[in-house]
C-alpha positions in Angstrom: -22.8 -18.4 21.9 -21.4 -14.8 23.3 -17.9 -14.0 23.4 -17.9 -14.7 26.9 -19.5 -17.9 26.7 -17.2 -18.9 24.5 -14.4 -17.5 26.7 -15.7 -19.4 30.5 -15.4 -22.2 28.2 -12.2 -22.6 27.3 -11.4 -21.4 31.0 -13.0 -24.4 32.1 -11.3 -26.8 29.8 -8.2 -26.7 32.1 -9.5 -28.4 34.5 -10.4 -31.1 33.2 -8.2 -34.6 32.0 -7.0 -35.6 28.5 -10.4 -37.3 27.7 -12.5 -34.3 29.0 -10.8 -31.8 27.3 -11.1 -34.0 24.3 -14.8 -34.1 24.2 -15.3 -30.5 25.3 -12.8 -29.0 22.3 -15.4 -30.9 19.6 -17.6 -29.4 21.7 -16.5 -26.0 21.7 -15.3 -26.3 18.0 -19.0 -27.4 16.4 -20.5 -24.2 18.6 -17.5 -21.7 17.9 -17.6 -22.3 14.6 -21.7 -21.6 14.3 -21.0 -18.4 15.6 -18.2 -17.5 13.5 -19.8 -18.4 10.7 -23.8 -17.3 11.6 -22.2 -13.8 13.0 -19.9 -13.4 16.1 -21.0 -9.8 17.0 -24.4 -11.4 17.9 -27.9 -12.1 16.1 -29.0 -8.4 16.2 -27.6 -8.5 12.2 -29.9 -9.5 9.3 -30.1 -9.4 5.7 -33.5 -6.7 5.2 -35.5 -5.0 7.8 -33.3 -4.2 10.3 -30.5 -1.3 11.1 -27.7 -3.7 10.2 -28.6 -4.7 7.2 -25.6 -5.6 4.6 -24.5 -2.0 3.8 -23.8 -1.9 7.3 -22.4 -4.5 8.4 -18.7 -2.8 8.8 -20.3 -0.9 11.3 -20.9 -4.1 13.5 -18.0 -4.0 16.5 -15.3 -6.4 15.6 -16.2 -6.6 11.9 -14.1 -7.4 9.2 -17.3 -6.6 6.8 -15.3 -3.3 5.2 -12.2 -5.6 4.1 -10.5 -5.8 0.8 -11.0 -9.9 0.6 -14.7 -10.4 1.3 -17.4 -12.5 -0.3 -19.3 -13.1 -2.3 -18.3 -12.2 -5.5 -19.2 -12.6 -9.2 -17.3 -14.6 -11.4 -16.6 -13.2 -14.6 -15.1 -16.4 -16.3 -13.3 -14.2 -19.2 -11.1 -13.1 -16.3 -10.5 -16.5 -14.8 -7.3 -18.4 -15.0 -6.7 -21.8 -15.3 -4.5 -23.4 -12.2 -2.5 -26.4 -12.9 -2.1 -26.8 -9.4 -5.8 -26.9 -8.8 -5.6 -30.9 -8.7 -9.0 -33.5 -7.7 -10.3 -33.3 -4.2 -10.5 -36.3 -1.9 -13.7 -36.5 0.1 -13.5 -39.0 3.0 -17.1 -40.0 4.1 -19.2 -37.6 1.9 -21.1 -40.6 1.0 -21.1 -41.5 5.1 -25.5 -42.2 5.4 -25.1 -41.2 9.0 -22.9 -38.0 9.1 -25.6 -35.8 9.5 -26.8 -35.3 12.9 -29.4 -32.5 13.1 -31.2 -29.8 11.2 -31.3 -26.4 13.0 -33.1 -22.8 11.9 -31.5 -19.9 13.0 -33.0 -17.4 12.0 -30.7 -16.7 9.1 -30.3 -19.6 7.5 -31.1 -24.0 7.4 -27.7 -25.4 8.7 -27.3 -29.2 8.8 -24.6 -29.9 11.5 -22.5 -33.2 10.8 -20.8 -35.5 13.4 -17.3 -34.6 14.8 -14.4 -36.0 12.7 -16.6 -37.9 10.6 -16.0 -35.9 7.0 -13.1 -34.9 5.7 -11.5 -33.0 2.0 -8.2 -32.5 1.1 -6.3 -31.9 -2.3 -8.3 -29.6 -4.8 -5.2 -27.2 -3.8 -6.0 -26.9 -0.7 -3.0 -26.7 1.9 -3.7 -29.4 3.9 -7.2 -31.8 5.0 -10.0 -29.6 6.4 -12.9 -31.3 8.9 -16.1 -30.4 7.8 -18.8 -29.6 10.2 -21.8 -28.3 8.9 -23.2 -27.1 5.6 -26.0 -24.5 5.0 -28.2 -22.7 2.5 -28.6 -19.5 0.8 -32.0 -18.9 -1.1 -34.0 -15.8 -2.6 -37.9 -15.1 -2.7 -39.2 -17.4 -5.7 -37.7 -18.8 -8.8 -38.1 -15.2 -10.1 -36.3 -13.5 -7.7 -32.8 -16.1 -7.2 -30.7 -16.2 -4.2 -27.3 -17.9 -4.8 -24.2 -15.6 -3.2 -21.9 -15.9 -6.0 -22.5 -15.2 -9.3 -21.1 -16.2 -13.0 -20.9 -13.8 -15.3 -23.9 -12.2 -13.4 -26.0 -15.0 -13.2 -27.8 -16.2 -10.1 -29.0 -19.8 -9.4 -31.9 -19.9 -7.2 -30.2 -21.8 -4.2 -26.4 -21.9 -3.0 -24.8 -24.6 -0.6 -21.9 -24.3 1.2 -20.2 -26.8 3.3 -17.3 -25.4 6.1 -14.9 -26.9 7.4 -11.9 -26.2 9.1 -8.3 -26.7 9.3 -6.6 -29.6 10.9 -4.7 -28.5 13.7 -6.2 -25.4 14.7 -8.2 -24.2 17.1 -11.6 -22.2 16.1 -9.7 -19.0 17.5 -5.8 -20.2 15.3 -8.7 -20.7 12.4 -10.3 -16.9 12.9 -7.1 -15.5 12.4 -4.9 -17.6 10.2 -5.1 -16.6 6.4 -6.0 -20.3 5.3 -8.5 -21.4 8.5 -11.1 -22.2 6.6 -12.8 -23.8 3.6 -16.2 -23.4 2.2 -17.0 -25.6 -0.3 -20.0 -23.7 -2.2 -22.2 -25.6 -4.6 -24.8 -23.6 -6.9 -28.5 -25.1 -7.1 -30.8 -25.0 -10.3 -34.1 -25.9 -10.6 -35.9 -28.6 -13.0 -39.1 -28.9 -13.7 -38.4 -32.5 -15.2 -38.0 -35.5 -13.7 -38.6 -37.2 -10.1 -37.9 -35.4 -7.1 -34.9 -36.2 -5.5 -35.7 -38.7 -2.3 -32.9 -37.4 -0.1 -33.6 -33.3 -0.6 -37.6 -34.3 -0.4 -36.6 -35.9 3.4 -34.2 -32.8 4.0 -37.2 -30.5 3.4 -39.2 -32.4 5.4 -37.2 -31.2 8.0 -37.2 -27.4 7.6 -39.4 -26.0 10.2 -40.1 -22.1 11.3 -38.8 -22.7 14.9 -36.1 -21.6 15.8 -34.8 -25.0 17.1 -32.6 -28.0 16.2 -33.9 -31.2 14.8 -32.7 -34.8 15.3 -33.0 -36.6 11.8 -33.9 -40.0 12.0 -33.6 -40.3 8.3 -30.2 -41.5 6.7 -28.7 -39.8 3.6 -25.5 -38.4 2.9 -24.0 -35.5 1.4 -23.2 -37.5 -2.1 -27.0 -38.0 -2.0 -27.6 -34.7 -1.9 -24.2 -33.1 -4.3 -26.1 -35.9 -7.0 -24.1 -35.9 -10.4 -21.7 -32.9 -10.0 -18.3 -33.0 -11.8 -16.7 -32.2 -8.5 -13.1 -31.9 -10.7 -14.2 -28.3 -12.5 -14.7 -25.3 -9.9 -13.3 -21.8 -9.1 -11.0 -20.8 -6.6 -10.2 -17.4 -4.8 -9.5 -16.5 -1.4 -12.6 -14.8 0.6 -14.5 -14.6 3.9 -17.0 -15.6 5.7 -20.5 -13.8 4.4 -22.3 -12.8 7.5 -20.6 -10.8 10.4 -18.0 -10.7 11.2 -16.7 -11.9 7.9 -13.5 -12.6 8.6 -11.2 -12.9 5.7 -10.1 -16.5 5.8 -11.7 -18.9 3.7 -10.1 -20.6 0.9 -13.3 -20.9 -1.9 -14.2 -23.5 -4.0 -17.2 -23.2 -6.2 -18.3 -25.8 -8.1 -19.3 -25.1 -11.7 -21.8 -27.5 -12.5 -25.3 -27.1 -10.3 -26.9 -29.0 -8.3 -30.3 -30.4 -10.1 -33.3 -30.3 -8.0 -36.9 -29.8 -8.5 -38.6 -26.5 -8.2 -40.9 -27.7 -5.4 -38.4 -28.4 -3.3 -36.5 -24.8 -4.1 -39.8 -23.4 -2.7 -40.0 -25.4 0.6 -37.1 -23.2 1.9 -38.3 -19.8 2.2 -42.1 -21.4 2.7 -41.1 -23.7 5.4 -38.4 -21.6 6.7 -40.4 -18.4 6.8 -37.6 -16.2 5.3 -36.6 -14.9 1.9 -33.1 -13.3 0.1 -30.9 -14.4 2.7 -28.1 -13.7 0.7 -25.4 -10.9 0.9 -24.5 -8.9 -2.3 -21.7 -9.2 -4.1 -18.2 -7.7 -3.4 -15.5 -5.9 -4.9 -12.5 -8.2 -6.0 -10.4 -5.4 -5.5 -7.3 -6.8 -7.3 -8.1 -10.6 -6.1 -7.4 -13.2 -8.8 -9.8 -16.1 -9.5 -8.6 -19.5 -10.6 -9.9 -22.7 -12.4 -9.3 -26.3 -11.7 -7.9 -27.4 -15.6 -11.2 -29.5 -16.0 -13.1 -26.0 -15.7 -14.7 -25.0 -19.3 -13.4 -21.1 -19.8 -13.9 -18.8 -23.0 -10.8 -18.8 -25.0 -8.0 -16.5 -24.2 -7.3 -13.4 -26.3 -5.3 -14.4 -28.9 -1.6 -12.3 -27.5 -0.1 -11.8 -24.2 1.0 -8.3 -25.3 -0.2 -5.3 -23.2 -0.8 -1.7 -24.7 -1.8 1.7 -23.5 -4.9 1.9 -25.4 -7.9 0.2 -26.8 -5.8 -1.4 -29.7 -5.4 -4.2 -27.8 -7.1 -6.9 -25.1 -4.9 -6.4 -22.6 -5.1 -2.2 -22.0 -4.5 -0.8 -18.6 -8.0 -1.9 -17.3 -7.1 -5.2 -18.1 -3.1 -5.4 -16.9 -4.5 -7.2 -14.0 -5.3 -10.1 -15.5 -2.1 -10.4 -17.5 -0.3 -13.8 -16.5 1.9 -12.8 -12.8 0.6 -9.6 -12.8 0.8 -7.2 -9.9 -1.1 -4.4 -11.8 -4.3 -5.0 -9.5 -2.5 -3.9 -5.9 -2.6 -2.2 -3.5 0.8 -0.4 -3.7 0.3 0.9 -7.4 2.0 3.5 -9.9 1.7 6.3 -11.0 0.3 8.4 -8.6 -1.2 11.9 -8.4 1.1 14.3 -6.4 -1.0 16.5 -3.7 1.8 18.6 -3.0 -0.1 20.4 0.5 -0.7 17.3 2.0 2.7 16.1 1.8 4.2 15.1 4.9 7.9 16.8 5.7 10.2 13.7 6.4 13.4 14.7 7.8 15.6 11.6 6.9 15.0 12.4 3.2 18.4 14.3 2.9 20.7 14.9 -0.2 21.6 12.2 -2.7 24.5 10.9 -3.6 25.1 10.1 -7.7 28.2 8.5 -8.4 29.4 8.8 -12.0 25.8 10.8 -13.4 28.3 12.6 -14.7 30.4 9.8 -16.8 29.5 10.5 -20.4 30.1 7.0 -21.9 28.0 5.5 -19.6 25.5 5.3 -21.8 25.7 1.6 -23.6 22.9 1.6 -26.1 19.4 3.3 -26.9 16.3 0.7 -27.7 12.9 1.1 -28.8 10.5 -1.1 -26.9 7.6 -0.2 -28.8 6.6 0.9 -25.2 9.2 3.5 -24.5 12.2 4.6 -25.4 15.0 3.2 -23.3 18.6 3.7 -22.6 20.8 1.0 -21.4 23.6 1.9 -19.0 27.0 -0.1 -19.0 26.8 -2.7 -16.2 28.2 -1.1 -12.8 28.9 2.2 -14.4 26.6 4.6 -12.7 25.4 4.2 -8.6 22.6 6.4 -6.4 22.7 5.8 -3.1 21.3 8.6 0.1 18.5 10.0 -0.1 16.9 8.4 2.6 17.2 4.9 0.6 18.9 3.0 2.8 21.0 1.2 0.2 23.2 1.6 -2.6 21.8 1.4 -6.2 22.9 0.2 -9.3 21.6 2.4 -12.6 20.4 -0.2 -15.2 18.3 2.0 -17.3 16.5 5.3 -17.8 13.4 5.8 -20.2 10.7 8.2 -21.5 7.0 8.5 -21.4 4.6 11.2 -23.5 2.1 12.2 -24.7 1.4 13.5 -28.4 1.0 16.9 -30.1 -2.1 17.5 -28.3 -2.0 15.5 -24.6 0.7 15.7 -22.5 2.2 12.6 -21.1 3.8 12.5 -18.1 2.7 9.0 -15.5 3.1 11.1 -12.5 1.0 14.4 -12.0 1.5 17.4 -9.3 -1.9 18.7 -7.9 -3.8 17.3 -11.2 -1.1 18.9 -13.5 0.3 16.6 -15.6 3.7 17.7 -18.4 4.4 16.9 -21.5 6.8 14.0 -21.0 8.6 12.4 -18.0 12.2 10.5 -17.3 12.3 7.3 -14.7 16.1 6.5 -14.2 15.2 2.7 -12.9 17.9 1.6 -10.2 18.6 -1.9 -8.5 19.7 -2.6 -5.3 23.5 -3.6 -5.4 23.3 -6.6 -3.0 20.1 -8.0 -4.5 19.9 -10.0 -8.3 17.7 -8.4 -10.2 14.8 -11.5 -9.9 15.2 -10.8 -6.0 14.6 -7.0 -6.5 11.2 -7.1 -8.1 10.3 -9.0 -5.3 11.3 -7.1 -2.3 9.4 -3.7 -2.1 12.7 -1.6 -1.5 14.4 -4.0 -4.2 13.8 -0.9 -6.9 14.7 2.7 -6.6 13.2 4.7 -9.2 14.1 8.6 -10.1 11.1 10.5 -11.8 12.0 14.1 -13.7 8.9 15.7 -14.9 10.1 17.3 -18.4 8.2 20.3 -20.0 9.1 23.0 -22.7 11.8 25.2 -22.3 9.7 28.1 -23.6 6.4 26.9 -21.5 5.3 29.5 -18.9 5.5 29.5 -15.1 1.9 29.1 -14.5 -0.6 27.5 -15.9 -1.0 24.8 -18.6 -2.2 21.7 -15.8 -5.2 20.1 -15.7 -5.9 22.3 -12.7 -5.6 25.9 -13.7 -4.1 27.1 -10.9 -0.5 28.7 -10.7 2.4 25.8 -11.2 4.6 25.5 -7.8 7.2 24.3 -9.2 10.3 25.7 -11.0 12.0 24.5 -14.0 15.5 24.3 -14.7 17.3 24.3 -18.5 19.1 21.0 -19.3 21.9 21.2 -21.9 20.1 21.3 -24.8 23.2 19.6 -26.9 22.8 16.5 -24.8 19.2 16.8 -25.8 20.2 17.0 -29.4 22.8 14.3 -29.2 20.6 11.6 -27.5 17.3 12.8 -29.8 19.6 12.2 -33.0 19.4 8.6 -32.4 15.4 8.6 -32.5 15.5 7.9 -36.2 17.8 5.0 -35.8 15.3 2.6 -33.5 11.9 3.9 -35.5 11.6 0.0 -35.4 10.0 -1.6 -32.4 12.6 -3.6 -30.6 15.5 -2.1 -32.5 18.6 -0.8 -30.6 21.6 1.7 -31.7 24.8 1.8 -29.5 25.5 5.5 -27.7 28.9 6.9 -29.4 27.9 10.4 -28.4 29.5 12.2 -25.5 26.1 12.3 -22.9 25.8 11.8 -19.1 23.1 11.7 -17.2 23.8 15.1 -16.0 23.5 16.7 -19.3 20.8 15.5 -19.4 18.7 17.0 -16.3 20.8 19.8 -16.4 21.2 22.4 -13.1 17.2 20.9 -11.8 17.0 20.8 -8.1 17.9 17.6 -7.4 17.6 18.5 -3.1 13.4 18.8 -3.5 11.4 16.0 -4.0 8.6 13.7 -3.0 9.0 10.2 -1.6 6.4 7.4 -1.9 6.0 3.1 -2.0 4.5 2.1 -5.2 5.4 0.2 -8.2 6.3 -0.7 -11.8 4.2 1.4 -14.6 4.3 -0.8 -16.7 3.2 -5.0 -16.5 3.6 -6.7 -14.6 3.9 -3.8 -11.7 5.8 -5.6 -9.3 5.3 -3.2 -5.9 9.1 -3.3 -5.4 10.2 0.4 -6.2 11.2 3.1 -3.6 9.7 5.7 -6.0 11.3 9.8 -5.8 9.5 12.5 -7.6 11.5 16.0 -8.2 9.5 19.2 -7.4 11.2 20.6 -10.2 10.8 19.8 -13.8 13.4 19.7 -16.3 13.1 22.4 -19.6 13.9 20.8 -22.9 13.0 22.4 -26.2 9.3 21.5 -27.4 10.6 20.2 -30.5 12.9 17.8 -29.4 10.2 16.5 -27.1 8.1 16.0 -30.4 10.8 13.7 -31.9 9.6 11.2 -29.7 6.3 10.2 -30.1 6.9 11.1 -34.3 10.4 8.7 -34.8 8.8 5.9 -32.1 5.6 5.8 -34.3 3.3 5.4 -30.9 1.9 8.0 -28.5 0.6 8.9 -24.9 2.8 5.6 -23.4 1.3 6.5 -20.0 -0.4 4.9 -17.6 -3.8 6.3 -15.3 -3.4 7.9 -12.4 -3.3 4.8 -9.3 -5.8 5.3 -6.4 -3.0 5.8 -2.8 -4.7 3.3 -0.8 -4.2 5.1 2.3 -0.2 5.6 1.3 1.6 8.4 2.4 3.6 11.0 0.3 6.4 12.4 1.9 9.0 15.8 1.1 12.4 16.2 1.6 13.4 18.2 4.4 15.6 20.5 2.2 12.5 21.4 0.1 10.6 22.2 3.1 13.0 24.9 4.3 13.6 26.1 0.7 9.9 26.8 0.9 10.1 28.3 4.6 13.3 30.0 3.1 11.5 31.8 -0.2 8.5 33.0 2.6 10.6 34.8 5.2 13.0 36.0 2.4 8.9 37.4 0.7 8.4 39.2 4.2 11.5 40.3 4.8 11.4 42.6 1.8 7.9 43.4 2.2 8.9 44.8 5.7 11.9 46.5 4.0 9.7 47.7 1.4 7.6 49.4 4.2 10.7 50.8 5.5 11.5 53.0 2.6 8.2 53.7 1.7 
C-alpha cells in the first residue's frame, strides 16, 4: 500500500458508522503496519542486487535508515546489564491453534499474518499490552553462510523470527511516531541435526511458495507450537527500529536468549522454497544505546570494582565509562571537546561576567585528593558567577585540576589540536536548583575551564598542531600558586583532605587572564558518570604558572595524565564572545593602521 492509498483510506473512514469504521481501522492497521514494517518508501529497496541496497537505505525519501537508534545490533553480553524491572511476559493466545490466518511472500521476506485482536503480550517491561499482528523470518544462504539480524557476541544463528505488534491505543500513524509504538519480539533459530522434525514448522514450510501471493492455511498450529521449549523469562532488551525502510526508530526489542530448535531441513526450505537468500540487514552502531537483561538472563560475571580510571589499570577506562552503572559517558552531548577556534560562531549575548566574591580569600574551605584530581572545596554560598550569557545565577562549589606528566601535557580541552600542560574547571550550581536536580537539567551546571601552561613557555608553538598559538597568556600570582601547591604534600593520600588556612582567592589564582574572551558550548561532566548538564565556558587565554609548581601535581598526587579523550561534537555548535570578536577586529585595524602609518613615514 502507497502513501496515498493509505491516505484515501482513512479519508474514507469518515463516512462511514461506528461498526464500519471499526472493521475498516483493523483493516487499515494489518495493511499499514505491512508497509511500515516491509518498507514505506515502496518495494524498489532490497537487501543485494539493486541500487538500494543496505548501505543506502538513508538515501531512501522519508528514511530514518541514517538514525542514531537503528537495528540490528550485536550483543556483546560483557556489556549487558541486568534489569530488575525486566519482569515475565504474559502472552494471551500464543497457544491460540487458529490465530494464524495466511502465509504471504513478499518479495523480502515469509510473513505469517494473525487475526485481528486475537494475540496479545504485556509485562516483560514493556509499558503497556501490545496486539500482535504478524510475525516473519530472516534467513541467510545455507547453514554455512547464517542469516539471523542480531547477533551475540558475533555469533549468528541461521534463522531469526520476529513477531510485531503494536501498541494499544494508537493508531499505525500515533505508532510511527511515538517512541514506544512498537514491539518486536525476535526469537533466534538453530539448527539440529538430531531428532524428529518438528510437525508444525514441517506444515509452515509446506506453505512457503515463490509467488508472490498470500496463502490461506487450512492447517491449525499456533505460535507456542512453533516458539517449542524457549525459557521465554531470559532475553535482551534495547530500544531500536524497524530493519527495512524506513526504519523508523520505535520498537522496544526483546530477544530471546535461548533458540529456537529446528531441524536443518526445514532451515533450508526457506531460501529453497522462497527463492531468496541473506535477507538480513547488517548490524548497527549502538552509538551510546544500553542493552539490558531480564534477571533470569545468564551474563559473564562483572569486573570485580565499580571504580573508573584514566588508563588501562583498570576495567572500567574511558572506553568503557559507558557502561559504568547510570552512566551518561556514551551521549550525545559529551566532554571534553576539541576547540576549532575559526569555525567558532560570534554570539552576541555572550557578554561580560559577573564574579561575586572570586576575590574573597577564605573562601576556600578545604583541599582533597580524589585520587582522580585534585579538588578544592569552597565554603557553602561564599563565591557566585552569574552573566555571561548564562541565564542564571551560580553557586561555586568546587574547582579542580587535570594534567598530564613530565612528558604529556594534560589539559581535557584542546584549542585547534593544541592541548597544555594542565587545566582548571571552577564547577558551579544553579542557585535555585539542589544539586540532584542540576545534574539532571542540561543548564543545571556551569562550568569555567582555564587552560594553564608555563610561565616561561613560548608564544608559539608547543601544540599538537605546530602552528603559531592564538592565544595569549597572562601571569597569575605566583604566591597564590605557592600557597595552594604547599598543601600538595598534605593529601598525597587518596581521599585525604587538608583545610585552607592560607590567604588564596580565586583571583590569585587566574591572575590578570582575560576573563571577557571565551568559547561557549553544551556538553558534559569529564568525569563518570557525565551527566550532560553543564553550560561549559572555555577562556581564549591561558593562565601562566611556573613549570615547577605545575610538576608538584602529578609527583605529590602519585597519579598522572587525569584527562579524558577528546569527545566527537555531534553536530554541536561552539560559540565566542562578542567581546573577543572585536578584540580580534580591534588588534587587525590597530595592525593596518600602523602599517599605513608606517608607509607614511617611509
Amino acid at each position: 500500500m502507497n502513501a496515498c492509498s493509505q491516505g484515501d483510506v482513512f479519508k474514507a473512514l469518515r463516512i462511514f458508522d461506528l461498526g464500519s469504521k471499526m472493521y475498516l481501522v483493523s483493516v487499515v492497521l494489518f495493511l499499514s503496519l505491512g508497509t511500515l514494517v516491509q518498507g514505506s518508501s515502496g518495494g524498489g529497496w532490497c537487501y543485494t542486487g539493486c541500487e538500494q541496497s543496505p548501505q543506502h537505505w538513508s538515501d531512501i525519501p522519508g528514511s530514518f535508515c541514517g538514525g542514531k537508534s537503528q537495528s540490528p545490533i550485536d550483543i556483546v553480553t560483557s556489556e549487558v546489564v541486568a534489569h530488575a524491572d525486566l519482569h515475565n511476559f504474559t502472552f494471551v493466545n500464543f497457544s491460540y491453534q487458529h490465530a494464524i490466518e495466511h502465509l504471504e511472500n513478499n518479495g523480502h521476506t515469509v510473513k505469517l499474518t494473525l487475526e485481528d485482536g486475537a494475540v496479545e503480550v504485556s509485562g516483560g517491561g514493556l509499558n503497556g499490552s501490545y496486539s500482535a499482528l504478524q510475525f516473519h523470518f530472516h534467513w541467510g544462504d545455507t547453514e554455512f553462510h547464517p542469516g539471523s539480524e542480531h547477533t551475540v557476541d558475533g555469533h549468528r544463528y541461521p534463522m531469526e523470527m520476529h513477531i510485531v505488534t503494536i501498541k494499544k491505543g494508537l493508531t499505525v500513524e500515533q505508532a510511527k511516531v511515538h517512541p514506544e509504538g512498537i514491539a518486536a519480539l525476535g526469537f533466534f533459530i538453530n539448527a539440529t541435526e538430531h531428532g524428529n522434525k518438528s510437525e508444525p514448522w514441517r506444515m509452515l514450510t509446506s506453505y512457503v511458495t515463490k509467488n508472490d501471493t498470500e496463502v490461506k492455511l487450512n492447517h491449525t498450529f499456533s505460535i507456542d507450537d512453533l516458539i517449542g521449549e524457549v525459557d521465554r523469562t531470559k532475553f535482551y532488551r534495547y530500544h531500536g527500529s524497524l530493519t527495512t525502510p524506513n526504519c523508523s526508530e520505535v520498537v522496544v526489542w526483546t530477544v530471546f536468549y535461548e533458540p529456537i530448535e529446528i531441524h536443518k531441513d526445514l532451515i533450508r526450505m526457506f531460501p529453497v522454497k522462497a527463492g531468496f537468500t541473506n535477507i538480513h540487514r547488517p548490524t548497527q552502531a549502538l552509538n551510546g544505546r544500553h542493552v539490558y537483561a531480564s534477571p533470569a538472563t545468564p551474563l559473564p560475571p562483572l569486573p570485580p570494582s565499580p571504580s573508573w580510571c584514566y588508563d588501562s589499570h583498570c576495567y572500567y577506562e574511558p572506553s568503557k565509562w559507558h557502561l559504568l552503572p547510570g552512566s551518561s559517558c556514551g551521549g550525545q552531548r559529551q566532554s571534553p571537546v576539541n576547540i576549532e577556534t575559526e569555525k567558532a560562531v560570534e554570539k552576541s549575548s555572550l557578554g561580560e561576567f559577573e564574579f561575586t566574591n572570586f576575590d574573597n580569600k577564605h573562601a576556600i574551605k578545604y583541599i582533597t585528593n580524589t585520587g582522580h584530581a585534585v579538588k578544592c572545596v569552597m565554603a557553602d554560598d561564599s563565591v557566585e558567577v552569574s552573566g555571561g550569557g548564562l541565564g542564571h545565577d551560580y553557586t561555586t562549589l568546587q574547582f579542580h585540576f587535570h594534567w598530564g606528566s613530565h612528558d604529556t601535557k594534560g589539559s581535557e580541552h584542546t584549542m585547534d589540536s593544541k592541548r597544555y600542560p594542565m587545566e582548571m574547571h571552577i564547577v558551579n550550581k544553579r542557585k535555585d536548583l539542589t544539586l540532584e536536580e542540576a545534574i539532571a537539567t542540561p543548564n543545571g551546571l556551569a562550568v569555567l575551564g582555564f587552560l594553564i601552561e608555563s610561565k616561561d613557555s613560548s608564544k608559539s608553538g608547543g601544540g599538537s598542531s605546530g602552528h603559531e598559538d592564538t592565544t595569549s597568556s597572562s601571569s597569575s600570582d605566583m604566591e597564590a600558586w605557592k600557597k595552594l601547591t604547599s598543601y600538595l604534600s598534605a593529601i598525597q593520600n587518596i581521599s585525604s583532605q587538608a583545610e585552607v588556612t592560607a590567604e588564596i582567592s580565586i583571583d590569585d589564582l587566574l591572575g590578570s587572564v582575560n576573563r571577557d574572551e571565551y568559547y561557549r558550548y553544551n556538553g558534559s561532566l569529564t568525569t563518570p558518570s557525565c551527566n550532560e548538564a553543564v553550560v561549559w565556558t572555555v577562556f581564549t587565554n591561558a593562565v601562566k604558572v611556573d613549570q615547577d609548581l605545575m610538576m608538584k601535581f602529578p609527583t605529590y598526587a602519585g597519579y598522572h595524565d587525569v584527562f579524558r579523550p577528546i569527545q566527537p561534537l555531534h553536530g554541536r555548535i561552539i560559540y565566542r564572545s562578542a567581546s573577543g570578536a572585536a578584540a580580534r577586529t580591534g588588534h587587525a585595524v590597530l595592525l593596518l593602521l600602523l602599517a599605513s602609518l608606517s608607509t607614511l613615514f617611509m
